[in-house]
SERO-4910 file (N, C-alpha, C, O; in steps of 0.05 Angstrom, whole numbers):
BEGIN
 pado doro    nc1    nc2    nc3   cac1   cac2   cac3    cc1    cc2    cc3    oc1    oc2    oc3
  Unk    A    637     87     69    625     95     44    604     75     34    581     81     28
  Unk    A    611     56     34    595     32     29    567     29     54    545     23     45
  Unk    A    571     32     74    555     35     90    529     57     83    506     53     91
  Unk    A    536     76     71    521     91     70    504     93     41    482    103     35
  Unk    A    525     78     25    506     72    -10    480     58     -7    458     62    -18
  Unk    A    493     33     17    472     14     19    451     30     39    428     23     37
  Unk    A    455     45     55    432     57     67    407     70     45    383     68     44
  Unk    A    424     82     32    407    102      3    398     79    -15    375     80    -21
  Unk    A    411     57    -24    392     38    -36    361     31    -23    338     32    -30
  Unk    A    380     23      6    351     19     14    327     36     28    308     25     41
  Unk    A    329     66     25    307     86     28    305     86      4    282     95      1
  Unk    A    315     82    -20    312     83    -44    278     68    -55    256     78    -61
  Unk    A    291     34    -52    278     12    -47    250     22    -27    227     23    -36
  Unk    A    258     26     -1    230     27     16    212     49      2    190     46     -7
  Unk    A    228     73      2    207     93     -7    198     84    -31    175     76    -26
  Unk    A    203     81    -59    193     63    -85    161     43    -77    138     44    -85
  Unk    A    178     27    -55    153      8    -44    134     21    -30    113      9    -27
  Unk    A    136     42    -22    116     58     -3     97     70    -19     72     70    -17
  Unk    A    110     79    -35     96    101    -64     82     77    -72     58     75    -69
  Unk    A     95     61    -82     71     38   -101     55     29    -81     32     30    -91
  Unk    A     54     21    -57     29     -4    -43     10     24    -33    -11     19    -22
  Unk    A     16     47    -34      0     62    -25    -22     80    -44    -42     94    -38
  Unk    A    -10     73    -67    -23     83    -90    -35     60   -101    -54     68   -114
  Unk    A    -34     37   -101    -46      9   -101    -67     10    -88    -89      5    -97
  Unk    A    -62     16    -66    -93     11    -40   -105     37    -49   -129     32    -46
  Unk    A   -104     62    -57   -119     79    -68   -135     73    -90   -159     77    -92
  Unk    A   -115     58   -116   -132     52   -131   -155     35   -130   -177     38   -141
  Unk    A   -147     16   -116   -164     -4   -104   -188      3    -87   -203    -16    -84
  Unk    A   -196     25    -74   -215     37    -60   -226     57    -87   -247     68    -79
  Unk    A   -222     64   -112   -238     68   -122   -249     55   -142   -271     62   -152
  Unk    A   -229     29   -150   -248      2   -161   -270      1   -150   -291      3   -163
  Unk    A   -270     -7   -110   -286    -15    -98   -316      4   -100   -339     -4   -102
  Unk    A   -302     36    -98   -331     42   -102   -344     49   -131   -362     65   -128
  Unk    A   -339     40   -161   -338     43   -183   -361     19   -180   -384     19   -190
  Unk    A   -347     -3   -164   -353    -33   -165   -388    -28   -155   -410    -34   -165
  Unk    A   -378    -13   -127   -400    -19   -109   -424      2   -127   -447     -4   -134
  Unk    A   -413     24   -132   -441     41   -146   -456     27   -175   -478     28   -184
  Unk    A   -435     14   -184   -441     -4   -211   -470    -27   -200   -493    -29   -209
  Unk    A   -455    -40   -178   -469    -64   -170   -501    -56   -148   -518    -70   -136
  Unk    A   -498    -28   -151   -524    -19   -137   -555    -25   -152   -577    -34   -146
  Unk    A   -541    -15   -173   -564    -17   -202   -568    -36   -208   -588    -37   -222
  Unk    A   -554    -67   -204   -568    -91   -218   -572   -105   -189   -573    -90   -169
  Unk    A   -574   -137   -183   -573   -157   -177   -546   -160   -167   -526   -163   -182
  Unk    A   -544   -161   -133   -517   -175   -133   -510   -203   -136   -527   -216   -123
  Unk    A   -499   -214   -143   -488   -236   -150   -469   -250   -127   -463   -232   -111
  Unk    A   -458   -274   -118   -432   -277    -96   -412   -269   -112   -399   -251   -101
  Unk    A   -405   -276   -137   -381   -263   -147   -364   -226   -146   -342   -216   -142
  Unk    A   -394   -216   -153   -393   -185   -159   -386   -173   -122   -374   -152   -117
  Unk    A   -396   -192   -100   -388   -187    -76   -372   -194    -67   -359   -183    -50
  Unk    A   -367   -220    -77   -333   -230    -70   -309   -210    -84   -287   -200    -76
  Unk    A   -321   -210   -103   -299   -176   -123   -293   -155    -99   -272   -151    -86
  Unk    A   -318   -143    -97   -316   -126    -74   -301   -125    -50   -292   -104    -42
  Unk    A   -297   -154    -35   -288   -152    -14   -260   -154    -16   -246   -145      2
  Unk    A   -249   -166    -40   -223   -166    -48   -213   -140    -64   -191   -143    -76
  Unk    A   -224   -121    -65   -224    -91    -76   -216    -78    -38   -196    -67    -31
  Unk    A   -228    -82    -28   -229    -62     -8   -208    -68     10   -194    -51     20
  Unk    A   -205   -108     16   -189   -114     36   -162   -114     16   -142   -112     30
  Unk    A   -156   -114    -12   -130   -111    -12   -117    -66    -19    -95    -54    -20
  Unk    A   -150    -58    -20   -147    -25    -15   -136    -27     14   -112    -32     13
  Unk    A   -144    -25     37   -134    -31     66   -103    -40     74    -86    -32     90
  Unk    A   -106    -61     57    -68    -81     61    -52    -63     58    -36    -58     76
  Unk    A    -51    -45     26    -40    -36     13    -33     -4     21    -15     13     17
  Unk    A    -58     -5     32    -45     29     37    -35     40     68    -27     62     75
  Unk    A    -40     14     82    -29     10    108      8      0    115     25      6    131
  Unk    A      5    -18     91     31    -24     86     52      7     75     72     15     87
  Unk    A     42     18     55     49     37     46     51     62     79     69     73     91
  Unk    A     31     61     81     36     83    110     63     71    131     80     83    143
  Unk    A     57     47    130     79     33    148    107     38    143    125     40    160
  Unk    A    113     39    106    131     45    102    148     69    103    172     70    106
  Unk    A    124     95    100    135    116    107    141    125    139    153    146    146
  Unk    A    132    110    154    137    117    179    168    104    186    185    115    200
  Unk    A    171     78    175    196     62    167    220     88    168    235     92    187
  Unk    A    216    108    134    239    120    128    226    141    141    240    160    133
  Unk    A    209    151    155    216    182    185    233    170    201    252    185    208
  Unk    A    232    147    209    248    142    229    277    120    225    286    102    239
  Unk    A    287    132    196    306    115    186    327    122    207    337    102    218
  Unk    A    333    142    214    359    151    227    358    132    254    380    123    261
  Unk    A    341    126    265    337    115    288    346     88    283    361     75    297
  Unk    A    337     83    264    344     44    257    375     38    241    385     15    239
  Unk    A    390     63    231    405     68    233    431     63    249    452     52    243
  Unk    A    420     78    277    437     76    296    430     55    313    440     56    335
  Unk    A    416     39    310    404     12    316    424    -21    310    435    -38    324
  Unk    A    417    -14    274    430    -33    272    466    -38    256    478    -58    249
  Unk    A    473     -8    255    492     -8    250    516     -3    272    540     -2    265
***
């Protein structure tokens, strides 16, 4: 019984984390292009492009991680009988 609470905690846990870093890196890809259409109209700056690249590369992290995670709990049953 115990074996199995802690299984549901932790699809609980992964999926929670999946939902958030994947909706993170979404939001973050439309900072980047809010950023990038904003910054069309003036002068770029290093800062306003350093913004940018940290808009996009943590959009990327985030929603890869998040995909990673859901592929995690498709194949929970497998890791399952893995490490239990």
């Amino acid at each position: 019984m115990m074996e199995s609470f802690n299984n549901y905690i932790l699809i609980i846990f992964l999926g929670s984390f999946s939902l958030i870093s994947g909706g993170l890196g979404i939001i973050s890809f439309f900072r980047y292009a809010k950023l990038s259409l904003k910054n069309n109209l003036i002068v770029k700056d290093k800062l306003s492009l350093l913004q940018e690249e940290v808009y996009l590369l943590s959009g990327v992290v985030c929603f890869l991680i998040g995909i990673g995670g859901f592929f995690v709990l498709r194949n929970m049953a497998v890791l399952e009988k893995v490490f239990v």
